[in-house]
N, C-alpha and C positions, 0 to 999 in steps of 0.2 A: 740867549741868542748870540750868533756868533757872527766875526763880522769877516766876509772873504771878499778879496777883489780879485777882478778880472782882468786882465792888461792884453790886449788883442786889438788890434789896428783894423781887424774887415768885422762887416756888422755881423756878417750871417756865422761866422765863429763866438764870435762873439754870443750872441743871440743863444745857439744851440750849449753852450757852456751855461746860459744862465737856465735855461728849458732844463737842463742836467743836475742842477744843482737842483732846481723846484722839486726835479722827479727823486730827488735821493731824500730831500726835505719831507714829502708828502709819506715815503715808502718806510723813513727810520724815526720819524716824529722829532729831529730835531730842527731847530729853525737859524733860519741864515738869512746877512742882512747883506745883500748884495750889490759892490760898486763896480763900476767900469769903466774904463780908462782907457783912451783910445791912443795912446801909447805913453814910452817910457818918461819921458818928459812931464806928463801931465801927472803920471803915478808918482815919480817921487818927488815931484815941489811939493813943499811944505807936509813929508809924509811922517804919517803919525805911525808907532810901533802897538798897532787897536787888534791888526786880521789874525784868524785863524788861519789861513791858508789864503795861497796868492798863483792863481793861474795866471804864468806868464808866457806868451808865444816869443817864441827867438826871435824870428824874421821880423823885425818890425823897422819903418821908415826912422832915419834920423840917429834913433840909440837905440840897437840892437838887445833881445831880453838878457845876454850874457852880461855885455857891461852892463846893464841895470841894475843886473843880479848882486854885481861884486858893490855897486853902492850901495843897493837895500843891506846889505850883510853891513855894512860899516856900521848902522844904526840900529836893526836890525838881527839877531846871532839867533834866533828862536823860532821865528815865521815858518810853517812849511811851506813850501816851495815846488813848485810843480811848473815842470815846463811841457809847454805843445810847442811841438816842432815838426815839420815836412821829411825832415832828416835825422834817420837815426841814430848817422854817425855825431852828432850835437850831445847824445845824451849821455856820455862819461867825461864831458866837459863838464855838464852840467851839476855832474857830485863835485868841484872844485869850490861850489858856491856852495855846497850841502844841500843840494835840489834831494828832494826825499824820493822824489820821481818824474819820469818822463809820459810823458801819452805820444803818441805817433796817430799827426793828421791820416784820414779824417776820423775823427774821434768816433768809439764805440763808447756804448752808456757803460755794458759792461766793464770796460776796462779802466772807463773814467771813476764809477763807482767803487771799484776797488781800490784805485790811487788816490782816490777823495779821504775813504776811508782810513787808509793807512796816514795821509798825512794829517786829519782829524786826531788820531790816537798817540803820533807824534806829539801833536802840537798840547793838547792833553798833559802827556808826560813831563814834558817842558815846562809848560803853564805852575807846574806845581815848583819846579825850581829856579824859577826866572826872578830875575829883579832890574828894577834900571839904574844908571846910572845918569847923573844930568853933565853932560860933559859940555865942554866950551862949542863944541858942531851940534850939539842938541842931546835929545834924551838918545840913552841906548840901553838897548832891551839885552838881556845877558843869562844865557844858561848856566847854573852852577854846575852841572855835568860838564863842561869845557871849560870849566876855569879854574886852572892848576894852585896859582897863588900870587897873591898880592904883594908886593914891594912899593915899601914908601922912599924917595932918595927926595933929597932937596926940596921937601914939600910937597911934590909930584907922584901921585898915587899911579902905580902902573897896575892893571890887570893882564895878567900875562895867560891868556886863553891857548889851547890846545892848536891855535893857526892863526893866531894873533895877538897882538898886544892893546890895549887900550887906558891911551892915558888922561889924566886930568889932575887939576890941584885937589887937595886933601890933606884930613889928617886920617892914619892907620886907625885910630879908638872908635872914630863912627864907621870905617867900613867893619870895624870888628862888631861892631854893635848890630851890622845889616848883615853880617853873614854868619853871627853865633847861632842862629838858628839853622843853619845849613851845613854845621857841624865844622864850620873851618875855625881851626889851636894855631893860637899866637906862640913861635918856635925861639922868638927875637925880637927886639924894638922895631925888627925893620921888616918883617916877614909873617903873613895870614895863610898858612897851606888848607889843600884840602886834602883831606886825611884818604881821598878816595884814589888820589895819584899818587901818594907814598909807595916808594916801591922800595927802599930799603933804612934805614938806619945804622950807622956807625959810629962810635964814641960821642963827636959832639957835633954829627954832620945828617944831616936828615935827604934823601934824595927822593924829589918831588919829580918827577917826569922825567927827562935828562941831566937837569938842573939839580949840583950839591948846594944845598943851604943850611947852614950855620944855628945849632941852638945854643943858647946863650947859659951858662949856669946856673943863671939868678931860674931860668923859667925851664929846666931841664926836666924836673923833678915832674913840675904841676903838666907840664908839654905828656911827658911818658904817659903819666896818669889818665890825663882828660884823652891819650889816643887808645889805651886800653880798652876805657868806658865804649869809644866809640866804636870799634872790633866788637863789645860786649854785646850792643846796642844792634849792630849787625846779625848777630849769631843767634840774638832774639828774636827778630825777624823773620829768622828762617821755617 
């Protein structure tokens, strides 16, 4: 069972989103455990990173679903995301927060069932790459598809994401411990890449996204090696 929440301020939106969700539940056999929120406010005090998917209407009294959106993402980087709105021009704001989609009031089933679905198969794909992090603002939920690579400086463990950075204290050995399985090679004492933003290599310089990072000689050898495996491991796949 999956758990999706609703965040809509009028009941009969509200109401007909959840009548939507029943009618996708009964027609694809899988089951949903549905909350609702009668606005921004209410949805994210004390919000846990639990939904599969989270319908959020823009318009709402108080705190509008856009800023909602950009705090849910602080804790958040995984959740799909679907906004209802009156207005269509709203919805290429709404990829800033990585809205996986929009619906345009007043809502069709059809159209609803198809953006339900696609962010279902999102959140799916993600589910399998996700992990948290327990940072000093609380747990945060984290794609390793968006997360280029790790730096430790001063104690201070930074996750440096594809549209953001996210920091907390730490040592480098247990996040390498939490991300060996997601194929991210230690380059340096100070550095966890993921081998899937590699985009070039140069003598002793490894370039992960824009960013040149530093491999160290002691770990050059074993670095080359273990990214080979991982190209190998790829090509397996195929």
């Amino acid at each position: 069972m999956r758990n999706v929440a609703v965040v809509e301020d009028e009941d009969i939106a509200a109401e007909q989103i959840r009548l939507f969700i029943e009618k996708y539940s009964a027609e694809t056999g899988q089951e949903f455990r549905i909350e609702r929120f009668h606005d921004a406010f209410e949805f994210l005090r004390g919000y846990k990173a639990k939904y599969a998917a989270v319908f959020m209407d823009i318009q709402m009294p108080g705190c509008d679903g856009m800023t909602a959106a950009v705090e849910l993402r602080k804790t958040d980087k995984t959740v799909s995301l679907v906004f209802i709105t009156n207005l269509i021009q709203y919805a290429q704001k709404g990829y800033e927060v990585d809205a996986v989609a929009y619906i345009v009031k007043p809502v069709k089933y059809y159209d609803f069932a198809m953006k339900f679905r696609k962010a279902l198969d999102i959140y799916v794909m993600n589910e399998k790459q996700d992990f948290t992090l327990n940072t000093s603002d609380g747990p945060c939920r984290i794609s390793t598809d968006k997360l280029m690579y790790v730096e430790i400086s001063r104690h201070r463990l930074y996750y440096h994401l594809v549209d953001d950075v996210v920091e907390m204290t730490g040592v480098l050995s247990k996040a390498e411990e939490e991300l060996k399985r997601f194929g991210f090679l230690r380059c340096n004492q100070c550095y966890l890449v993921n081998p899937a933003f590699i985009v070039s290599i140069s003598g002793n310089s490894v370039q992960v996204g824009s960013e040149s990072l530093a491999i160290s000689r002691p770990r050059r050898k074993t670095f080359m090696t273990e990214l080979a495996n991982w190209y190998a491991g790829l090509e397996d796949k195929k």
